[in-house]
C-alpha positions as CSV (number, residue, x, y, z in Angstrom):
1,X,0.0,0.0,0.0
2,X,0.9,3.3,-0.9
3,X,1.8,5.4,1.7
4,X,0.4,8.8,0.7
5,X,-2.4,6.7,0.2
6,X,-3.3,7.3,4.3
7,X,-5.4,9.7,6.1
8,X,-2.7,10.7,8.1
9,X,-0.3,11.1,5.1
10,X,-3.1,13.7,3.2
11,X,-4.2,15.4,6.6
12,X,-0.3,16.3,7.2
13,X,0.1,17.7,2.9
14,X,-3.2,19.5,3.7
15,X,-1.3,20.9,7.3
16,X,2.0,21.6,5.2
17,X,0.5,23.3,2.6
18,X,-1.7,25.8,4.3
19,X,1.1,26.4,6.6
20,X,3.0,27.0,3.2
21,X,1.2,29.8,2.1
22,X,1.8,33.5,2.1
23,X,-0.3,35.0,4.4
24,X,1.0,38.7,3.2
25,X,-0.6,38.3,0.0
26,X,-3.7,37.2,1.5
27,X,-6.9,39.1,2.3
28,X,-8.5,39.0,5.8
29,X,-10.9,36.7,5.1
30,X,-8.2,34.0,3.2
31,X,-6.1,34.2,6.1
32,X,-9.3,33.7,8.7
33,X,-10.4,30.9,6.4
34,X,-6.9,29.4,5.9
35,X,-6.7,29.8,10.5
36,X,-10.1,27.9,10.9
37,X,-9.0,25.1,8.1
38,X,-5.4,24.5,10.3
39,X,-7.4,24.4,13.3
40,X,-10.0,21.7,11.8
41,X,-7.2,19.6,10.4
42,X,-5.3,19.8,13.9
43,X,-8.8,18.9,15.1
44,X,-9.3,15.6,12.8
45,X,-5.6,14.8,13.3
46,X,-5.9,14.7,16.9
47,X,-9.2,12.6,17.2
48,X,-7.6,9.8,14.3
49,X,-4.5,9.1,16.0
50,X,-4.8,5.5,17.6
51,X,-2.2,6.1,19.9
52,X,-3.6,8.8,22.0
53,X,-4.5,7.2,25.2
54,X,-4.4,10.6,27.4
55,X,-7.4,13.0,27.2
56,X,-7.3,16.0,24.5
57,X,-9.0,18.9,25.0
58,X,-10.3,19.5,21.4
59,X,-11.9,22.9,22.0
60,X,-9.4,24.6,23.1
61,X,-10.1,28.3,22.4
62,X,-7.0,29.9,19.6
């Protein structure tokens, strides 16, 4: 199996590439889109890892 063929794989490109982006060529809204997209992914990338046995507080206020 391919492995950029994994959630885990795409959520990190997804992660990598927003964080890629210039955010001085951005307008307000891109870059408050692009903040609430990281924060979703971070989201979805804590609540998929199988080897998180200690509590996460997922709502945690940015």
């Amino acid at each position: 199996m391919d492995p950029r063929n994994t959630p885990g794989y795409r959520l990190h490109r997804a992660l990598s590439q927003l964080n890629d982006l210039e955010g001085d060529q951005l307008t307000d809204a891109d870059r408050e889109r692009i903040e609430t997209a990281t924060a979703l992914l971070e989201e979805v990338s804590l609540l998929t890892r199988p080897d998180r046995s200690e509590p996460t507080d997922i709502h945690s206020n940015s």
